[in-house]
matplotlib code that plots the C-alpha trace (Angstrom):
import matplotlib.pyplot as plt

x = [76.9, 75.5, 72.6, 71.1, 72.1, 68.4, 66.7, 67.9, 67.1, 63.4, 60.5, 56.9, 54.7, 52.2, 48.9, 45.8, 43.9, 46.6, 46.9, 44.4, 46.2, 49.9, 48.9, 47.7, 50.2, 53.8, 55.5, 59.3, 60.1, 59.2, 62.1, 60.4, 57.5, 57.3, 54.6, 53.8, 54.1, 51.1, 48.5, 49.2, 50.1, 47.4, 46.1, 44.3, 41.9, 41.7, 44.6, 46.5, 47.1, 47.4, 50.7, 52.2, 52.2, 53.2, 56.4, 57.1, 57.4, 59.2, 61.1, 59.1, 60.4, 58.7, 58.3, 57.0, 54.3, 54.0, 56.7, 57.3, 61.6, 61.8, 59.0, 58.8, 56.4, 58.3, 58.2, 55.7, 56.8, 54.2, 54.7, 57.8, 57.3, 54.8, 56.7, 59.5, 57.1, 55.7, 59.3, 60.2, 57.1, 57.8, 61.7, 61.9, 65.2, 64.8, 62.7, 62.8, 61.1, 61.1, 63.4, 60.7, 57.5, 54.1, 52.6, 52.0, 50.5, 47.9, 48.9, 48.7, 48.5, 51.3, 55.2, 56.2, 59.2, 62.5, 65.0, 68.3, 70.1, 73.1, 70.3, 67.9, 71.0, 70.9, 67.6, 66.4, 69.9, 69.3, 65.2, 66.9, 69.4, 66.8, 64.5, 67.6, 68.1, 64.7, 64.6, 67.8, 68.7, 70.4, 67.1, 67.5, 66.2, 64.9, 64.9, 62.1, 60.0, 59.5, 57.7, 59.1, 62.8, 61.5, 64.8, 67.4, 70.6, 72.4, 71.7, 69.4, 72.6, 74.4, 71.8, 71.0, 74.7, 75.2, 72.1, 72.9, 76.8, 75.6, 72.4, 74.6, 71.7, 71.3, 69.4, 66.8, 67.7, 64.2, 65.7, 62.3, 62.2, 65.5, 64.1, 61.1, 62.9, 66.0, 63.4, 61.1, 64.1, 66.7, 69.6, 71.8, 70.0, 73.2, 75.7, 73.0, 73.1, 77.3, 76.9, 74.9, 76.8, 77.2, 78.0, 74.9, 72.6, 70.1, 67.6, 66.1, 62.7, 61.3, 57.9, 55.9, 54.4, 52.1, 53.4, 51.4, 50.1, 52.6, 55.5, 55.9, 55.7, 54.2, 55.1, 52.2, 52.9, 50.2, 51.8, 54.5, 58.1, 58.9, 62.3, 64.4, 63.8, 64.6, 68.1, 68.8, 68.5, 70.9, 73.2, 72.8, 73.3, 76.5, 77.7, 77.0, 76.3, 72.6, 71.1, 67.4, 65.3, 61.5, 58.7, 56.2, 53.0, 50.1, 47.1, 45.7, 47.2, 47.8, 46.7, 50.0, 51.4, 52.1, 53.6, 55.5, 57.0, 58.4, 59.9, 61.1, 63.1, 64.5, 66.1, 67.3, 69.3, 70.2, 72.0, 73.1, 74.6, 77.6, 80.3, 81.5, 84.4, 81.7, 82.7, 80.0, 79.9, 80.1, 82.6, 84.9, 84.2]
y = [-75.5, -76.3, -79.2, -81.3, -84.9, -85.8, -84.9, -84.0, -84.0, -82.1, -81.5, -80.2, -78.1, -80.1, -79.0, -80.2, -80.4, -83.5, -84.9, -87.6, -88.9, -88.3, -90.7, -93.2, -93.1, -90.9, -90.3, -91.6, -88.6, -86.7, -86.8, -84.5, -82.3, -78.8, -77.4, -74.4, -75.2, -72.6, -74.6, -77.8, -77.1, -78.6, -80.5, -83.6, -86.3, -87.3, -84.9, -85.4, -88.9, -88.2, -85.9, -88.0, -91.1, -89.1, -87.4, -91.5, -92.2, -88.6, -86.0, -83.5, -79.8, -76.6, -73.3, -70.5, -68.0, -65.4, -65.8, -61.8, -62.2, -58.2, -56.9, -54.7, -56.6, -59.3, -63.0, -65.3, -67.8, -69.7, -70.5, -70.8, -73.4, -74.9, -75.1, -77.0, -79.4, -80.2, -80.2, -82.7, -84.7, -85.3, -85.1, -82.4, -81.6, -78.1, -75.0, -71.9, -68.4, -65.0, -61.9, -59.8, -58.9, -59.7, -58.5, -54.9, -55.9, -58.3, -60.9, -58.9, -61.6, -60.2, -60.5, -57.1, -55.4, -54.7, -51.5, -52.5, -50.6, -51.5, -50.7, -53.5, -55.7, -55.8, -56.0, -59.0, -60.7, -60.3, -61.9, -64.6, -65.5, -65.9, -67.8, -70.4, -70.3, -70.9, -74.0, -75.3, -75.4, -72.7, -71.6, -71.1, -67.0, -67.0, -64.0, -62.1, -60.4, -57.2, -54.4, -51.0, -50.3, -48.2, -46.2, -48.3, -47.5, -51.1, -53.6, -56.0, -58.8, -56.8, -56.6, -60.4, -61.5, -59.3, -60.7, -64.2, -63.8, -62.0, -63.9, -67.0, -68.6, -70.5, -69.2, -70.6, -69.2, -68.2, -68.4, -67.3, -64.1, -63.0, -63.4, -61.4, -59.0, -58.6, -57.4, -55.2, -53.2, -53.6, -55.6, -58.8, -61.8, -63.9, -61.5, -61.6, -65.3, -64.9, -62.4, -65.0, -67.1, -70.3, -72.8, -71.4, -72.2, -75.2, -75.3, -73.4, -72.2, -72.7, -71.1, -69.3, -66.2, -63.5, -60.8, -57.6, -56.0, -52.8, -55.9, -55.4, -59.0, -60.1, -63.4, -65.8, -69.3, -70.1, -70.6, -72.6, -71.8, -69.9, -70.7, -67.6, -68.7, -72.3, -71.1, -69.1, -72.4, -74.0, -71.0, -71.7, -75.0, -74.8, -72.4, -74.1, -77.7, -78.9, -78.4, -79.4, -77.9, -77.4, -76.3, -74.1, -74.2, -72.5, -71.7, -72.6, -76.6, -78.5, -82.5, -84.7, -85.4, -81.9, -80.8, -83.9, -82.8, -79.7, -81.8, -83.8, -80.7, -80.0, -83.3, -83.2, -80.4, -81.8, -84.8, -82.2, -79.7, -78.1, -76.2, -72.5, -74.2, -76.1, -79.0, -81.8, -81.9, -84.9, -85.7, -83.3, -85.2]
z = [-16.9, -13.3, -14.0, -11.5, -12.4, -11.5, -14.5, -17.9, -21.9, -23.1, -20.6, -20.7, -18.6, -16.7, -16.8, -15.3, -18.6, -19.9, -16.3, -17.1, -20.3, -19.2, -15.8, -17.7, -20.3, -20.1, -23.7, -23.5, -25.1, -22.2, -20.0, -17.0, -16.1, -14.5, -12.0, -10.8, -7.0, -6.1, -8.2, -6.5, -2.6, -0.8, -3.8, -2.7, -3.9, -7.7, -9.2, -5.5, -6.3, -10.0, -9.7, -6.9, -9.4, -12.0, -9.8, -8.7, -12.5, -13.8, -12.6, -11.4, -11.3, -9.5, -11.3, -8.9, -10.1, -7.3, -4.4, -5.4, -5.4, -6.4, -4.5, -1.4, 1.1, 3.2, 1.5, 2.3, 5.0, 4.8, 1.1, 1.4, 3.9, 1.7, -1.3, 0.8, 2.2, -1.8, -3.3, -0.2, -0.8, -5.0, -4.3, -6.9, -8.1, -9.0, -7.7, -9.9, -9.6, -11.8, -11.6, -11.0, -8.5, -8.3, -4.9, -3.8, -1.0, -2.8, -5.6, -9.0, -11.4, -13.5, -13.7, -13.2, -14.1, -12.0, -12.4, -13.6, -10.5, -8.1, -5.6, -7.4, -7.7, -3.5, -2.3, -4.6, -4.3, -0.2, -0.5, -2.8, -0.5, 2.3, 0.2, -0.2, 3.3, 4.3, 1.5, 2.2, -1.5, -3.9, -6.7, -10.5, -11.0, -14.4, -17.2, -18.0, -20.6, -19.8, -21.8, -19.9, -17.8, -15.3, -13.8, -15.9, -14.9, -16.4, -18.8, -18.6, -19.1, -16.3, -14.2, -14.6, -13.7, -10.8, -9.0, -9.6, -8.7, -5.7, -4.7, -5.3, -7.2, -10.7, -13.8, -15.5, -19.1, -21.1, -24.7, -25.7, -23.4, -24.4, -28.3, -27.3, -25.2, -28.1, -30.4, -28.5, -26.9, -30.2, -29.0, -29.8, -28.7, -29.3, -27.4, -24.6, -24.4, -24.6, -21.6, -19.1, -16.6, -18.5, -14.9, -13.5, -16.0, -13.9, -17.5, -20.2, -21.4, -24.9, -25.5, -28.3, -28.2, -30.0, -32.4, -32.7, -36.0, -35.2, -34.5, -31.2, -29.2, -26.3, -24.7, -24.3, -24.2, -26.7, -29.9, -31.8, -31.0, -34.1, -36.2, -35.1, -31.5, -32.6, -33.9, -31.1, -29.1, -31.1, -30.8, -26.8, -27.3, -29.1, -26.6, -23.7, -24.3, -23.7, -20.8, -19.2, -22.0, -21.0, -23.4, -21.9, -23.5, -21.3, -23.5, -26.7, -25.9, -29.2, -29.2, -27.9, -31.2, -31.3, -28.5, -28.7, -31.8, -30.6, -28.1, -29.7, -31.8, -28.9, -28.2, -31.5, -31.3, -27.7, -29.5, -32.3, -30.5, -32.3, -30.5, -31.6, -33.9, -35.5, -34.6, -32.9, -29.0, -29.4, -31.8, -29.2, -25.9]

ax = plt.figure().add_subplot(projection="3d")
ax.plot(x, y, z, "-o")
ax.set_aspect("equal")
plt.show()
């Protein structure tokens, strides 16, 4: 497991609509906050100040939205440059992005899609390692839902470990997505999570999502984490150890209490973690 020693334990996704409350008051059961970069760069005034206190108090992580890893159209120096300057500025620990593309020329709003080819493999491993050089620090690549494999050729868990052995980057393991993912394209979940690169795991994703009337499921981020995604947490956990855990929650936001209790599950199966003999981590150490 490769963490940053700067932030651990349970996180939660900062959005603008709970800035106000969370800078007057932070929970001490949230242990760190992640932002998408893009929705902040450039932010002054009111929220400016807000997030720079906030960072000065908390950990602060950066979760990119549209830096286009997989796509075709050559990166975006200037963001790049931009996020740099906003992870120097809060001293962020941790800059993650998708293993996917979202620009074909103009932003598309959408996380689309990569093939799992050798040929895939090599040209978002090459854009990842420039991204790193540009930032001067190795990125977490994170798994994603998808809905169609346009030109498979490998596995999705193949496909996920030969980018980040060759890219040299971490991941940033979406339990959630591989739950969503396992059941709309009928494989293990749990020999998935066996398959991923255990030392470069930076975090993990929690997150709900929205289940179709024909069952098919579409990750949202506005619902509950349900109980066989909980589980397949634990079975990470116990693989793994315990990791950053973040809980992404984007739409339909719950009051505090709420959100707090889901991370506050999460911390308890943090401190609860069993490993694959059964025994306690912590018993072990």
């Amino acid at each position: 497991m490769n963490t940053s020693s700067a932030f651990q334990g349970a996180g939660l996704g900062l959005r603008r609509s709970i800035i106000d409350s969370l800078y007057e008051n932070i929970p001490n059961d949230i242990d760190f906050f992640e932002v998408a970069p893009e929705n902040w760069i450039h932010v002054g005034g009111r929220l400016g100040k807000q997030l720079r206190a906030i960072s000065e108090r908390v950990p602060l992580i950066a979760h990119g939205l549209s830096l286009s890893v997989g796509g075709v159209h050559p990166l975006d120096k200037e963001l790049i440059g931009n996020i740099k300057a906003f992870l120097d500025t809060h001293q962020a620990p941790l800059y993650s992005e998708h293993l996917s593309y979202s620009n074909d020329g103009g932003q598309l709003y959408d996380l689309l899609p990569l093939p799992f080819t050798e040929e895939a493999v090599s040209h978002v491993s090459a854009r990842i390692r420039q991204v790193q050089d540009m930032l001067g620090r190795r990125i977490a690549i994170e798994n994603v839902s998808y809905y169609v494999t346009p030109g498979k050729a490998m596995s999705e868990a193949d496909f996920i470990c030969a980018v980040v052995k060759e890219a040299d980057c971490n991941l940033l393991l979406d339990v959630n997505n591989v739950y969503v993912n396992s059941q709309n394209h009928l494989y293990d979940p749990e020999a998935f999570i066996r398959r991923m690169p255990a030392e470069r795991i930076a975090y993990i994703h929690m997150a709900g999502h929205h289940v179709e009337d024909d069952g098919f499921i579409v990750d949202t981020h506005g619902a509950d984490v349900i109980d066989p995604v909980w589980k397949l947490l634990a079975f990470t956990y116990s693989l793994i150890g315990a990791p950053p855990t973040l809980l992404e929650r984007d739409f339909n936001l719950p009051e505090m209490h709420h959100l707090l209790a889901e991370i506050n599950q999460i911390k308890h199966l943090q401190k609860n973690q069993e490993l694959p003999d059964g025994r306690s981590a912590h018993s072990a150490a």
